[in-house]
N, C-alpha and C positions, 0 to 999 in steps of 0.2 A: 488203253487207247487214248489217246491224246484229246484234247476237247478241241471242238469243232466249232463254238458257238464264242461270240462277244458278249450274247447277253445275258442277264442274271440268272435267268432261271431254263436253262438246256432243258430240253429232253432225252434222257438216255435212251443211246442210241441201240438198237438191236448187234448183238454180236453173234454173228452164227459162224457156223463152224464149217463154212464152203464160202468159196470166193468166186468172182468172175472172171475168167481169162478169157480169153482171144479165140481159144480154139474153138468156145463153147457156142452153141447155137440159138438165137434169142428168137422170141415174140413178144410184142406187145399189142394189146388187146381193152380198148374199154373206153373214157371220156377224154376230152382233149389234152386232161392233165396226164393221159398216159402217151398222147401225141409229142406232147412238150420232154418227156422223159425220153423216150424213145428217140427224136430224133437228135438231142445229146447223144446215144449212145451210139445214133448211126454216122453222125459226123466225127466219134472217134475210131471208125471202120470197123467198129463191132457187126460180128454177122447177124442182124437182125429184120424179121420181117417184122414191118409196121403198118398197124391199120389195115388188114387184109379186106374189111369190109367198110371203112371209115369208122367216122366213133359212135360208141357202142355206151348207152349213157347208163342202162337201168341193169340188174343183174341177169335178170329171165330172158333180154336178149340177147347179153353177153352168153348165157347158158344155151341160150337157142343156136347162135352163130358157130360156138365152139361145136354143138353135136351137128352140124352141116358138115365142117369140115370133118370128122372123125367117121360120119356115116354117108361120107362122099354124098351128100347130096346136094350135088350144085344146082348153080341155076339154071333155071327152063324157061324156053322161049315163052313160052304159054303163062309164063309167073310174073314177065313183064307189062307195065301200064306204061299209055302215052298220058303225059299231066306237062300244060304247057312246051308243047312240041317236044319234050323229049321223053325217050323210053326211060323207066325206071324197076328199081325194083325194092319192095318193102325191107331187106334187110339188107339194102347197100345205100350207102351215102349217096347225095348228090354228084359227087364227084365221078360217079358210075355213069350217068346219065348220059344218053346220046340221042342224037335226031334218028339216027336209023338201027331198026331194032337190032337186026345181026349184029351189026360193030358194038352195041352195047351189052347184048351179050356174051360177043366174043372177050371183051375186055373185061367182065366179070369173072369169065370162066376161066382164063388165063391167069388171072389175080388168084381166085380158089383154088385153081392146080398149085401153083408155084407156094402158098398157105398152108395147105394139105401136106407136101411135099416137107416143108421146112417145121410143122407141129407135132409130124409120127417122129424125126429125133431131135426135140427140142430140147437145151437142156435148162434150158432157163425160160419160165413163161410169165410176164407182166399182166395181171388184169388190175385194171383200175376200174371202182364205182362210182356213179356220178351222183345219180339220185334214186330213190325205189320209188317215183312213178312212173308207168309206162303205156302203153295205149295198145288197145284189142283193133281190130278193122276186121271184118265181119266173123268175131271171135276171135280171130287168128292176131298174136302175139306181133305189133313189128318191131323195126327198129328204126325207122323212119318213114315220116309222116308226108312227106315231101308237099308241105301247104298245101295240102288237097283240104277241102272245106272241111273245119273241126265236125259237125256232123254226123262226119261217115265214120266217127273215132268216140271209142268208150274210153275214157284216164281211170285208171283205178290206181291204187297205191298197193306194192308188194307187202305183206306180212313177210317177215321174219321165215316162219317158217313153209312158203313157199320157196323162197329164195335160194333157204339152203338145201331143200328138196330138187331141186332143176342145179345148181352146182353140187350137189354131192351125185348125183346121177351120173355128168356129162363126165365130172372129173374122175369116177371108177373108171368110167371106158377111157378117157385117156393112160392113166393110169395103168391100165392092162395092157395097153400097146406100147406107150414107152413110161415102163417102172421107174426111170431115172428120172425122171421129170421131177424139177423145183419150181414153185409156184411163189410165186412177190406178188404178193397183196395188197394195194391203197385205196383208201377213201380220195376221194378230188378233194380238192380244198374250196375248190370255186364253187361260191354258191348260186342255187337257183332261186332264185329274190323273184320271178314272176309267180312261185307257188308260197310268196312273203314269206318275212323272215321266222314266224314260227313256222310256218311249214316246210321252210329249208330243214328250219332245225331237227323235226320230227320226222324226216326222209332221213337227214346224215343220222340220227341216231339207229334208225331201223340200219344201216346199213355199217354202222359200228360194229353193232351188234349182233349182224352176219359176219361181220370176219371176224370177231372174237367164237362164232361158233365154232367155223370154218378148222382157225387155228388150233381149235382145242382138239377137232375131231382130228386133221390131219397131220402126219409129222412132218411131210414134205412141201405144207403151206405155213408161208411166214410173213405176219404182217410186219408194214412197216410204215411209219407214221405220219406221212406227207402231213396229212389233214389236222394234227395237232401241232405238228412244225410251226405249221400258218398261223393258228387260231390260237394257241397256247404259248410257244413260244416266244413268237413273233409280233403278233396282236396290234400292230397299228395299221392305221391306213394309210402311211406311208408305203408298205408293200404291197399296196393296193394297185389293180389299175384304174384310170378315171372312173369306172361303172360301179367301181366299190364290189365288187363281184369274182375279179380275175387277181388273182397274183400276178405283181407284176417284175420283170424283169431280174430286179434286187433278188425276190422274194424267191423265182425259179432256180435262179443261180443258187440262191443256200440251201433249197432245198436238197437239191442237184447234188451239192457238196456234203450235205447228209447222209445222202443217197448211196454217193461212190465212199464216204468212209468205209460204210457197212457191208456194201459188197464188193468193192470191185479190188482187184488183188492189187496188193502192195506192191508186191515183185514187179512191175507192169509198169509202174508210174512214171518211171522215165520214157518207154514208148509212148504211154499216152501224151504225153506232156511234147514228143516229138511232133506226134500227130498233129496234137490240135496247133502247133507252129506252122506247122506245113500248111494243115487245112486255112489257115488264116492268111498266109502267104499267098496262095493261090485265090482269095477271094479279096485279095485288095485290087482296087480298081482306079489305074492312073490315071495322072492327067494327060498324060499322052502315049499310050499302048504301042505305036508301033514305032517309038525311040528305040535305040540302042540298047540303050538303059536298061528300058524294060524287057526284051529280049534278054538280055544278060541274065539279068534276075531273073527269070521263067526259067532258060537252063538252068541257073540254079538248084532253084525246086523242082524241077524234072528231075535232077540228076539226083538230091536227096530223097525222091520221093521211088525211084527205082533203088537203090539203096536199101530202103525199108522192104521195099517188095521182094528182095533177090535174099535179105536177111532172116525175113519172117513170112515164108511162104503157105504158113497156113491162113493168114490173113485174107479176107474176100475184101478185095476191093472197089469192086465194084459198081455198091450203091454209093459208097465216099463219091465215087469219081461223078456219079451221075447228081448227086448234091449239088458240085460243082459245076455241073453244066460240062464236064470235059467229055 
């Protein structure tokens, strides 16, 4: 494998012995650094559902959300709170919320059908961990807190072997329904500095230290090493973003390119490389749109972009197109 890295001291990269194609079916599921990976993959028209409940930061929620989907149990109208005029619900993002209760939970329930639907044959499934604290609301496990007063919320910090007890659970039952399933593994890199910097430290290690279980117990989970790319490789704050907290832009892209070394198929790289022209092409924005010009170049890209589609018809185009607003 060719080296991937400019600087001294790389991290060897994982080599596994399956690759990502086009035909294959994606999820990603977990902290914003599995939003950021994800929607890479959905801008290069990879079939992937992203963020089916928004992001999912601690593991016991991510284990919680995944056994909703697997044991259909959606949401209930009765499950939803109004918290400053709009409906919510404990294990959906902000992004769920609505002023009237029906549309918000219509908009739930359609997001988990279409989730449900794409996780029984997924063949490829992304969890990213953010941190292993997470918060009880009157016992009960959430996954968002939606600034309801701290109060009504108990933080406690996952042990180790909680963790892998609610993921080894959730993942048999997946598991038993679709045997094929490959699992990609990362720590975030981004740290949570409101729990300071030793207690970032002593969350990302508990959380290490569940995917090194994870990987040893399973054969079809394979970590891979976003979180020491950053910290180890990388190491300045240069790839920082202003907050000192976020990877920034620099920092995504190489990861990214870490990323696609180790999984994504070689064979491919000339569509990809078509794609992300196209997709770029169609997201430039002129100084004057309804010139000739521009028209001209739009059939262009229309006409390359049916091309690809009439060539490689397994491809879903879909979410690419709705990216772009078309």
């Amino acid at each position: 494998m060719k080296p991937y890295s400019p600087w001294p001291s790389p991290l060897a990269l994982p080599q596994w012995s399956f690759s990502l194609k086009y035909r294959h079916r994606l999820m990603a599921l977990g902290s914003c650094f599995a939003q950021e990976m994800g929607l890479r993959l959905a801008r290069l028209a990879y079939n992937i559902d992203l963020q089916p409940f928004g992001q999912i930061y601690n593991p016991l929620s991510l284990a919680d959300n995944l056994g909703r989907l697997l044991s259909m149990r959606s949401p209930k109208l009765e499950e939803l709170f109004l918290h400053q005029g709009l409906y919510r619900h404990f294990a959906y993002h902000t992004d769920f919320a609505h002023p009237q209760k029906e549309l918000a939970l219509a908009l739930m329930q359609r997001r988990f059908e279409a989730a449900r639907a794409q996780l029984l044959g997924v063949d490829y499934l992304f969890l990213t961990l953010g941190t292993a604290y997470y918060y009880r609301h009157e016992g009960e496990i959430v996954n968002n807190c939606h600034k309801l007063p701290q109060g009504q919320f108990e933080r406690q910090q996952m042990s180790i072997a909680e963790g892998l007890a609610a993921l080894r659970r959730v993942l048999g039952v997946l598991w038993e329904i679709n045997p094929s399933c490959q699992i990609i593994l990362t720590v975030s890199p981004i740290r949570h500095l409101k729990d300071g910097a030793q207690g970032n430290q002593r969350s990302k290690a508990r959380l290490l230290l569940l995917a090194e279980a994870l990987e040893e117990e399973f054969a079809q989970l394979h970590y891979f090493p976003a979180y020491e790319i950053l910290l180890d490789e990388l190491r300045d704050y240069r790839f920082y973003a202003s907050d000192g907290a976020h990877p920034n832009q620099l920092a995504v892209d190489y990861i990214y390119q870490a990323f696609g070394q180790s999984l994504l198929a070689e064979e491919e790289r000339g569509l990809r490389e078509k794609i992300t022209k196209l997709y770029a092409a169609f997201r430039h924005r002129p100084n004057w749109p309804d010139s000739q010009a521009h028209q001209d170049f739009l059939q262009r890209q229309n006409t390359k972009l049916a091309a690809l589609k009439q060539a490689h018809p397994a491809i879903s185009w879909s979410q690419w197109e709705q990216l772009l607003g078309r």
